[in-house]
KOLTOR-483849 format. One record per residue (C-alpha): residue in three letters; x, y, z. Coordinates in nm, 3 decimals. Layout:
+---------+---------+---------+---------+
: residuo :       x :       y :       z :
+---------+---------+---------+---------+
:     ala :       X :       Y :       Z :
...
+---------+---------+---------+---------+
This chain:
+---------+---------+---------+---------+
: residuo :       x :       y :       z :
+---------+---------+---------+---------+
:     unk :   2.884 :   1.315 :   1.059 :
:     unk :   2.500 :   1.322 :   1.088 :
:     unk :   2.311 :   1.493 :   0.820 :
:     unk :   1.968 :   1.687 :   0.955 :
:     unk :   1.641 :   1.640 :   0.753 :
:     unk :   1.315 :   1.677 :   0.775 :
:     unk :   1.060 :   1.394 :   0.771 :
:     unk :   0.701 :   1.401 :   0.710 :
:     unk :   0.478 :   1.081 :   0.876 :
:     unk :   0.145 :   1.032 :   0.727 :
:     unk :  -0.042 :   0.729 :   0.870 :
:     unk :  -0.302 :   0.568 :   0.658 :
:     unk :  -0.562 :   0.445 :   0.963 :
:     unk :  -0.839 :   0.213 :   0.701 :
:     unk :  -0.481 :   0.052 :   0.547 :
:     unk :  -0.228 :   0.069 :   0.834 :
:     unk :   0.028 :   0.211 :   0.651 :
:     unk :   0.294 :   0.419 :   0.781 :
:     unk :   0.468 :   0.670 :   0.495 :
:     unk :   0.772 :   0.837 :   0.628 :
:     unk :   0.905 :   1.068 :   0.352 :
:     unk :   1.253 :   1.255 :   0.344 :
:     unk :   1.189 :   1.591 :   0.249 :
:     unk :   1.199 :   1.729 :  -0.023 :
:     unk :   0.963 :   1.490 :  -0.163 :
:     unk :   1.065 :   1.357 :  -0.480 :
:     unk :   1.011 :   1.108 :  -0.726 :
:     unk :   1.141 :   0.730 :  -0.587 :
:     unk :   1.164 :   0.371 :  -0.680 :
:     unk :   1.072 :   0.074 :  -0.400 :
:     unk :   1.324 :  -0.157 :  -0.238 :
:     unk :   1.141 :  -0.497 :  -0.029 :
:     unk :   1.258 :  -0.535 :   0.305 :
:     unk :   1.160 :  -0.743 :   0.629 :
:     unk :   0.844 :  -0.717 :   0.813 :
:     unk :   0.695 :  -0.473 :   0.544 :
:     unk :   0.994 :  -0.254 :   0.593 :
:     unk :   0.992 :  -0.083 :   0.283 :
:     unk :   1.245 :   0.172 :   0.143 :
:     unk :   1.236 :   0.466 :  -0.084 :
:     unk :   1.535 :   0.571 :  -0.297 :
:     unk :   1.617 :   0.859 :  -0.480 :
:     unk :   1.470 :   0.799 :  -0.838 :
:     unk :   1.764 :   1.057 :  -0.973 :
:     unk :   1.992 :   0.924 :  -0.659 :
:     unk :   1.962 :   0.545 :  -0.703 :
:     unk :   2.187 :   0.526 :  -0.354 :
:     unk :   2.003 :   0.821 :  -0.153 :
:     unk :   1.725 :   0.674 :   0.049 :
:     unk :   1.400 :   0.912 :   0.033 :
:     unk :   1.177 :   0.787 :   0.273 :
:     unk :   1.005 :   0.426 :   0.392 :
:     unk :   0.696 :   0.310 :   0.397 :
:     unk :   0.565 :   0.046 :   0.622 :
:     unk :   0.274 :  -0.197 :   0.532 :
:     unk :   0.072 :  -0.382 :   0.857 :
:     unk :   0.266 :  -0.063 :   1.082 :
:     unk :   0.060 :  -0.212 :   1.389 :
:     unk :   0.195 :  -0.534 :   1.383 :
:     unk :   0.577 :  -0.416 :   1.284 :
:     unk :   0.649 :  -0.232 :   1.585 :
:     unk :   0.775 :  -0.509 :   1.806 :
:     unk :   1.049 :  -0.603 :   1.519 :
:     unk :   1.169 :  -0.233 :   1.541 :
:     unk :   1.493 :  -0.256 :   1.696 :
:     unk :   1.560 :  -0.618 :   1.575 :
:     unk :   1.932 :  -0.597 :   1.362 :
:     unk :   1.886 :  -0.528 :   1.011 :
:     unk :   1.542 :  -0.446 :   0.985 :
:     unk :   1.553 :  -0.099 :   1.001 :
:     unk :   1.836 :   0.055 :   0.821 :
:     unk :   2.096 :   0.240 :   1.026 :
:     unk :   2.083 :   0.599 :   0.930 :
:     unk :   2.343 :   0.870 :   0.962 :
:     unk :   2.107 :   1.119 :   0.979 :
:     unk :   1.833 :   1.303 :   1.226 :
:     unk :   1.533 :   1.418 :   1.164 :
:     unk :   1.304 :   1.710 :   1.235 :
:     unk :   0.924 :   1.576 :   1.235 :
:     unk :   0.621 :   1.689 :   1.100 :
:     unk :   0.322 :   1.518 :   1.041 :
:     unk :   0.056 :   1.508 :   0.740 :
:     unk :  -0.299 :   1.425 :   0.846 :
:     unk :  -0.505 :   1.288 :   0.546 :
:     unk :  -0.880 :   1.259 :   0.522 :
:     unk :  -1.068 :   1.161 :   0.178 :
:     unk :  -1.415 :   1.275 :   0.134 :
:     unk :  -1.708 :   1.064 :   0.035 :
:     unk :  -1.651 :   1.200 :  -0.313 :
:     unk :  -1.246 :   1.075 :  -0.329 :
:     unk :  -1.073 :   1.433 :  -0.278 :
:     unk :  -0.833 :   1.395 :  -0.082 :
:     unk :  -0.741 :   1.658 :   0.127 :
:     unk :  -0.370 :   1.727 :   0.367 :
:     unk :  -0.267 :   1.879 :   0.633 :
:     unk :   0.099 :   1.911 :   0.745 :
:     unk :   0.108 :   2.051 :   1.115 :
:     unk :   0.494 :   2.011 :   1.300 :
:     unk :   0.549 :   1.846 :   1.620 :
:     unk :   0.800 :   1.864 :   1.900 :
:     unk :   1.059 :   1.606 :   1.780 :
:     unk :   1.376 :   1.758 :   1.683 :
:     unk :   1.671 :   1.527 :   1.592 :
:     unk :   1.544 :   1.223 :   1.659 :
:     unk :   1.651 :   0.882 :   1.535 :
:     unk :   1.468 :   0.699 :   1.264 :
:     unk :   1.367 :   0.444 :   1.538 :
:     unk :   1.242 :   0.712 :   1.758 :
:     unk :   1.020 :   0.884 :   1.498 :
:     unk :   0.875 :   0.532 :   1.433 :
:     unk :   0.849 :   0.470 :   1.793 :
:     unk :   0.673 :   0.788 :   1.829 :
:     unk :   0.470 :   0.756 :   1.537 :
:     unk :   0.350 :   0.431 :   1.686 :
:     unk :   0.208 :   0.591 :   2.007 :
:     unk :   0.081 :   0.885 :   1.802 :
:     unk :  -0.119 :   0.701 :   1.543 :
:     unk :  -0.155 :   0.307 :   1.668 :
:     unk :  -0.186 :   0.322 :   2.079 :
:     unk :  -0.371 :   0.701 :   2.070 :
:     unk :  -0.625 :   0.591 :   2.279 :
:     unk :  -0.376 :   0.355 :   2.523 :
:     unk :  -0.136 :   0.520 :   2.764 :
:     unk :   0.212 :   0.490 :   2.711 :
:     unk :   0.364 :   0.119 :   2.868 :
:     unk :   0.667 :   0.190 :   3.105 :
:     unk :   0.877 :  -0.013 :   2.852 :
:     unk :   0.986 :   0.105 :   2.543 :
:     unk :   0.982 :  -0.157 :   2.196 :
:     unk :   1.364 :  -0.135 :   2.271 :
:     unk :   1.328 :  -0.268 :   2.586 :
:     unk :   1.094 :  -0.529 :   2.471 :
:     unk :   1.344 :  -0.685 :   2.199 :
:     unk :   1.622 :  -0.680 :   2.464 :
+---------+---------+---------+---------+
């Protein structure tokens, strides 16, 4: 049975990194994975994946749908997004404002988050990554 969650997607523009957290946020440790494919578990939870964080997120998007990459999830997810900006004196300052996507894959909020954050200023192809792997 699919679980529902939310997920919050923060992208990190100067560092192109892509956080994707399972909310509630809470304290994690770091597993490695392919491609910079990185996952959060549970601190408490050691099995309970907590979000993912993705390191180079421009360059991973054409390895999205390859097998094993990615984990396969038996969840959905409800997306918001967090907008963060740092002023010239370090403070950083967030902003969490919801979108439209409601119970999306995990490879759909990535594939979204890709447009959103990477190709903003690019029209969407007529292919999707999915197609592209295929």
């Amino acid at each position: 049975m699919e679980r529902r969650r939310q997920l919050d997607i923060a992208y990190f523009a100067d560092k192109d990194i892509l956080d994707a957290i399972i909310l509630p946020n809470r304290p994690s440790i770091v597993g490695g994975g392919e491609h910079g494919f990185l996952i959060h578990y549970d601190r408490g939870h050691n099995h309970e994946i907590s979000g993912f964080e993705i390191l180079d997120f421009s360059d991973f998007v054409p390895h999205l749908y390859e097998p094993g990459v990615v984990p396969a999830l038996s969840m959905r997810f409800d997306v918001q997004k967090t907008i963060v900006s740092v002023n010239p004196d370090g403070t950083v300052h967030r902003h969490t404002v919801d979108t439209d996507l409601r119970g999306v894959t995990l490879h759909e909020a990535l594939e979204w988050a890709y447009h959103e954050y990477v190709l903003a200023d690019h029209p969407r192809p007529a292919v999707s990554p999915a197609e592209m792997v295929a």
